[in-house]
C-alpha positions as CSV (number, residue, x, y, z in Angstrom):
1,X,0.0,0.0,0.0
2,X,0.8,3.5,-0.6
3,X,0.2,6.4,1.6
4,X,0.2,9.9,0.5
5,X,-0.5,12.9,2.9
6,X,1.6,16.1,1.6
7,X,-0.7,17.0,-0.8
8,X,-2.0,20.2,-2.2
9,X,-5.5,21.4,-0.5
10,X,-9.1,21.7,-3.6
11,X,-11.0,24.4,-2.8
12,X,-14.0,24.9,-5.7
13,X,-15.6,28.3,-5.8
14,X,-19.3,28.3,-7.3
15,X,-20.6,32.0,-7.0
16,X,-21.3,32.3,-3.2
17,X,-20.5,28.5,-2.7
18,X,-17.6,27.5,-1.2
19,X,-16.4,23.8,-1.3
20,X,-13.1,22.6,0.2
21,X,-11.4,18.9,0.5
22,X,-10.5,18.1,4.0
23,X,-7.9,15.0,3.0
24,X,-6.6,12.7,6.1
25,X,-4.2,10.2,3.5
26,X,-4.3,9.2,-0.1
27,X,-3.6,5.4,-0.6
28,X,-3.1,2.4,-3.6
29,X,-5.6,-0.2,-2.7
30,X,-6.6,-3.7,-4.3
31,X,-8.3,-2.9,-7.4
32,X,-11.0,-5.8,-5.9
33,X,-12.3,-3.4,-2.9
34,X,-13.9,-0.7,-5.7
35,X,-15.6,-3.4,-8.0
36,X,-12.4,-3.7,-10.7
37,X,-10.1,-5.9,-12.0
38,X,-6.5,-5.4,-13.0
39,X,-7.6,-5.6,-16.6
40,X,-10.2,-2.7,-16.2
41,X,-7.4,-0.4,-14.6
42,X,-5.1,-0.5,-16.8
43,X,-7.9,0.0,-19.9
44,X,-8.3,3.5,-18.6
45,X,-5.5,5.3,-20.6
46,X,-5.6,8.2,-17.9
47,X,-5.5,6.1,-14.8
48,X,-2.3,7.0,-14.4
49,X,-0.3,8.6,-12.3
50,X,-3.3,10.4,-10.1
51,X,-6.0,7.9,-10.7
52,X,-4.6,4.3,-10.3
53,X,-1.0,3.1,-9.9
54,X,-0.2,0.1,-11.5
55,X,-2.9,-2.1,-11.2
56,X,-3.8,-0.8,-8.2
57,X,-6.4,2.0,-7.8
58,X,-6.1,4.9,-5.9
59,X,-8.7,6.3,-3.0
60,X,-8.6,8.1,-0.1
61,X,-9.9,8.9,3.5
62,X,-11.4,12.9,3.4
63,X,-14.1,14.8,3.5
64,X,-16.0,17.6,1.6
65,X,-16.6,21.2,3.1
66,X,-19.5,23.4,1.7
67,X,-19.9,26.9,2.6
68,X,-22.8,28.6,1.9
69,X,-25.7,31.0,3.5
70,X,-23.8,30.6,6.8
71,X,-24.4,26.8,6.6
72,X,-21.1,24.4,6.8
73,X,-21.7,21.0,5.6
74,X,-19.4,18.0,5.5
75,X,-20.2,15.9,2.9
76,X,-20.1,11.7,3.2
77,X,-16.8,11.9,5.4
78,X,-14.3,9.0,5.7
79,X,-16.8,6.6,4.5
80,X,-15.9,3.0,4.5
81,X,-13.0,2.7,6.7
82,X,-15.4,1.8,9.6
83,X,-12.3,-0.2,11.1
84,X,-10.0,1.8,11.4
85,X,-11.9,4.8,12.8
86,X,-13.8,2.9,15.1
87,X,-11.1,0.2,16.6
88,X,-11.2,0.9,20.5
89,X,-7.2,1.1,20.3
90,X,-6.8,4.1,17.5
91,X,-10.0,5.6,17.6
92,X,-8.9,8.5,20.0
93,X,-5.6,9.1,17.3
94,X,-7.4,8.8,14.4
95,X,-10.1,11.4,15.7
96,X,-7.8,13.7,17.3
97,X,-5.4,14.0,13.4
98,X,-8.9,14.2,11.6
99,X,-9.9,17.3,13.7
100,X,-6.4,19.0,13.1
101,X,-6.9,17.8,9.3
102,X,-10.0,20.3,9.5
103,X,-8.0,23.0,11.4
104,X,-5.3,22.9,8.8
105,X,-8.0,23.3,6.5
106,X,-9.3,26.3,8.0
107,X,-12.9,25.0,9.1
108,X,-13.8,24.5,12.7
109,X,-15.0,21.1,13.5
110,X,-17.8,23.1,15.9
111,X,-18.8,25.3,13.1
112,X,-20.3,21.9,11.2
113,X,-23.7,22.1,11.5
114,X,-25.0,19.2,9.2
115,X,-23.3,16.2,8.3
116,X,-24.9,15.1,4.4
117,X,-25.0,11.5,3.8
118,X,-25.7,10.5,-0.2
119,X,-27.1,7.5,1.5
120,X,-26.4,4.4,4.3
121,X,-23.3,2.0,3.8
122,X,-21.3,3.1,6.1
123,X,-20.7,4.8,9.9
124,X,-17.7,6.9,8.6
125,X,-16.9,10.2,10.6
126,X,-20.6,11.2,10.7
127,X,-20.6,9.5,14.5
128,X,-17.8,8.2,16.3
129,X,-18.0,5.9,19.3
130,X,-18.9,7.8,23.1
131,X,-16.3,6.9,26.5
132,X,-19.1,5.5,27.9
133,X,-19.5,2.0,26.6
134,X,-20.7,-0.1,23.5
135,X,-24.0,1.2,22.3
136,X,-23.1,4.5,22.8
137,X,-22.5,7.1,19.6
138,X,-22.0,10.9,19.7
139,X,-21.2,12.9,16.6
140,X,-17.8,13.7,15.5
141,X,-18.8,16.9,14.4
142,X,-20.1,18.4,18.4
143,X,-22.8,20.9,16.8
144,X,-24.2,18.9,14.1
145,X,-27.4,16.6,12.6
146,X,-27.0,14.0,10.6
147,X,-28.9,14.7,7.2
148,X,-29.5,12.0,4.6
149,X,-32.7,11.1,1.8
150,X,-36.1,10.2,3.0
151,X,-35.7,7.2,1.1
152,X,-32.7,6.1,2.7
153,X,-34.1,6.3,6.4
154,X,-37.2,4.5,5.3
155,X,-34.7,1.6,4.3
156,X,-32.3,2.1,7.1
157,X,-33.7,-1.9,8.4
158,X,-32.6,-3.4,5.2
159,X,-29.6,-1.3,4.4
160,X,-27.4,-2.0,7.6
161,X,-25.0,-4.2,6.2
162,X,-22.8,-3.8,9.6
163,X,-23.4,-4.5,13.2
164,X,-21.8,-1.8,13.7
165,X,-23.6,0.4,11.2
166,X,-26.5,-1.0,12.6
167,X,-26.0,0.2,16.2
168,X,-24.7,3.6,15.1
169,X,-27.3,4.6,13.2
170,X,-30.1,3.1,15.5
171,X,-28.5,5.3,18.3
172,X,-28.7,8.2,16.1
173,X,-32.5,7.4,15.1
174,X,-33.4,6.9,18.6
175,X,-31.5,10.2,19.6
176,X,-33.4,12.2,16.8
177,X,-30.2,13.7,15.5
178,X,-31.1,12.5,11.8
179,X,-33.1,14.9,9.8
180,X,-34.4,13.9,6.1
181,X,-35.5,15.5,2.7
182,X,-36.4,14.5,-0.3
183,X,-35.7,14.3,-4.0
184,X,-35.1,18.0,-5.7
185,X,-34.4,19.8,-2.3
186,X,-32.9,22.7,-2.3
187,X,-30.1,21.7,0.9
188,X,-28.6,25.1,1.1
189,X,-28.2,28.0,-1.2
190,X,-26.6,26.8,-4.6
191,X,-27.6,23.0,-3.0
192,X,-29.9,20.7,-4.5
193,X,-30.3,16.7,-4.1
194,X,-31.1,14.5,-6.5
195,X,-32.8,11.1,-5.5
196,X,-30.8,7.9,-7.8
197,X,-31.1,5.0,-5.9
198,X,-29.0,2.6,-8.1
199,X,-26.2,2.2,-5.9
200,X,-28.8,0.8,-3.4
201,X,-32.3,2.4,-2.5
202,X,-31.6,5.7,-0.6
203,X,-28.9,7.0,-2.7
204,X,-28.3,10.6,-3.5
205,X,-26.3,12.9,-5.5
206,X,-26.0,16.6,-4.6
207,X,-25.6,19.2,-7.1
208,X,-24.4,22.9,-6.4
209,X,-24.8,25.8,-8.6
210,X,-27.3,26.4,-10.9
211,X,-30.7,24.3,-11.3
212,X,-30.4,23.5,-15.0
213,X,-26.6,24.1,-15.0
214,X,-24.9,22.3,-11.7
215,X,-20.8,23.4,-11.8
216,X,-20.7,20.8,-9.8
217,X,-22.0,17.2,-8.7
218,X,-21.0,15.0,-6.0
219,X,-21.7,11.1,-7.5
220,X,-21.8,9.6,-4.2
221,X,-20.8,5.8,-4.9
222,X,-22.3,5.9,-8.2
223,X,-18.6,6.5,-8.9
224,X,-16.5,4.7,-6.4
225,X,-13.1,5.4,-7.9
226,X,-13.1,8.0,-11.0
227,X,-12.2,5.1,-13.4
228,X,-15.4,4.2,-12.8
229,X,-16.6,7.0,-15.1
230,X,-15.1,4.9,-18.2
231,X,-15.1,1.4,-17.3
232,X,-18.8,0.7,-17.6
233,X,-21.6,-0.8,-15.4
234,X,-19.8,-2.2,-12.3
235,X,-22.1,-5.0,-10.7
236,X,-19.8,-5.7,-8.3
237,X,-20.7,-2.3,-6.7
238,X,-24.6,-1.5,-7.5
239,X,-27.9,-3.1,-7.1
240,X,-28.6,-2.0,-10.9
241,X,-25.4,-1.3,-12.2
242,X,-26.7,-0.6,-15.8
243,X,-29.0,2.3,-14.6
244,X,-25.8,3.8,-12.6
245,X,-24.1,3.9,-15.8
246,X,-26.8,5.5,-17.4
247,X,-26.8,8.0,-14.7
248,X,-22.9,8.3,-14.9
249,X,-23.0,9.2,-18.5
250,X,-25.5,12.0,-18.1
251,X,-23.7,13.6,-15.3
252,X,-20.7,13.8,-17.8
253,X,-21.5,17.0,-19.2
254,X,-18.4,19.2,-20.4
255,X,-17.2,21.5,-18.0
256,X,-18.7,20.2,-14.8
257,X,-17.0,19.0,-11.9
258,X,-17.6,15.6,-10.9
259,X,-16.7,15.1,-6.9
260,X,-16.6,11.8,-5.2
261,X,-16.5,10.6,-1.7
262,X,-13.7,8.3,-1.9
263,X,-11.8,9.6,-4.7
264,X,-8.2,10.5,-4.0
265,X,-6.1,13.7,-4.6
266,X,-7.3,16.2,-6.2
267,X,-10.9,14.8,-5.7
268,X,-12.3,15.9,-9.0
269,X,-12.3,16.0,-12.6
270,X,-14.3,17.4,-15.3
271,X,-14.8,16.4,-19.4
272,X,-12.8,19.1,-21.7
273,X,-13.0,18.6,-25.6
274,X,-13.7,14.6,-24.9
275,X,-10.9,13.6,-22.7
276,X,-11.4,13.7,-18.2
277,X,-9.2,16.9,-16.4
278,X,-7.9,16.9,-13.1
279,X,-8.5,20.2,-10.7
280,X,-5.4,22.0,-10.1
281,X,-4.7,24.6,-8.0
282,X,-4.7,27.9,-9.5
């Protein structure tokens, strides 16, 4: 594996909307964990060097900052290394170098208000596990909700793939910390969800910017890894795979930003004139 932390900080301006990357490490991991084989890496002539390295792809533990009408929002943060965060022995660590992360950054992990989750999989730094005992959750973030689709909280029974995920989010539930909306809402200024299900049943993109013209859209695990953007359905990965693609390629439109989750350093890429460019800093 391959760990990469000195990296250069994305921060995407859209009008009023502010959006920053909050990354904790960049690493190579088994192409198998994002739904790919060797062979599908290395079809992608640009997986390389940002992308995938060798036939390894590339990922990374972060999160997503957005700024806007006095609201700060952490989008879907360090998803899916439930493990790690959450191990009794590094938990403390791993928290304590996440919240200087956001420092370094510039944001104020009490200044978070909501934490936006494009749909259940995964505990990630939404909640993080309380002194008190097992059972007990509190949110990372001291001053915010946990906000994810309608959908998804209806299918909260059936999408808790974890014991753990299961008793984090059931904390949360019974707590009333989890708030809801629904396909087309407008999340903040410039924010907008759109329902897709796809991935599995509560799953939601978010677009910022304009309603007809988003400069922006985070994919959520529609796109695990951005190779994922040209290597087709991905069963492995989706409950219907060929109507994520479908999705995928619509979201593709030249000149947009395409932001997800998991994807490492810089954390976004946009179609130019038929070929996929990396953000770089100014």
């Amino acid at each position: 594996m391959i760990i990469d932390q000195d990296v250069p900080m994305t921060t995407i301006e859209v009008g009023d909307v502010v959006l920053t990357r909050v990354l904790y490490l960049d690493a190579a991991i088994d192409p198998e964990a994002t739904g790919l084989t060797a062979q599908e890496v290395r079809s992608v002539p640009w997986a390389e060097p940002l992308w995938a390295d060798g036939d390894q792809v590339r990922a990374a533990a972060c999160a997503w900052v957005i700024q806007s009408g006095g609201r700060t929002i952490v989008v879907d943060p360090a998803g899916n290394i439930d493990d790690i965060l959450h191990d009794p022995g590094t938990t403390e660590a791993h928290q304590q170098a996440f919240a200087a992360a956001f420092v370094t950054a510039g944001i104020d992990p009490g200044s978070v208000d909501t934490v936006l989750l494009s749909h259940i999989e995964s505990v990630g730094l939404a909640f993080v596990r309380a002194t008190d005992g097992p059972g007990s959750w509190r949110p990372f973030f001291p001053n915010s909700r946990v906000l994810m689709s309608d959908t998804a909280l209806a299918s909260f029974g059936t999408l808790a793939e974890t014991e753990m995920v299961a008793e984090a989010f059931g904390v949360l539930v019974a707590d009333g910390l989890i708030d809801t909306f629904a396909d087309g809402d407008l999340l903040a200024p410039g924010v907008r969800a759109e329902w897709t299900g796809a991935h599995n049943p509560g799953h939601t993109a978010f677009h910022v910017g304009d309603l007809d013209a988003p400069a922006v859209t985070f994919v959520g695990h529609l796109a695990v890894t951005p190779l994922h953007l040209a290597t087709g359905p991905c069963r492995p990965q989706h409950a219907e795979p060929e109507r994520a693609w479908e999705w995928l390629q619509s979201a593709v439109v030249d000149g947009r930003w395409l932001v997800g989750p998991l994807w490492p350093s810089p954390g976004a890429v946009r179609k130019v004139d038929n070929r996929f460019v990396e953000w770089r800093a100014a």
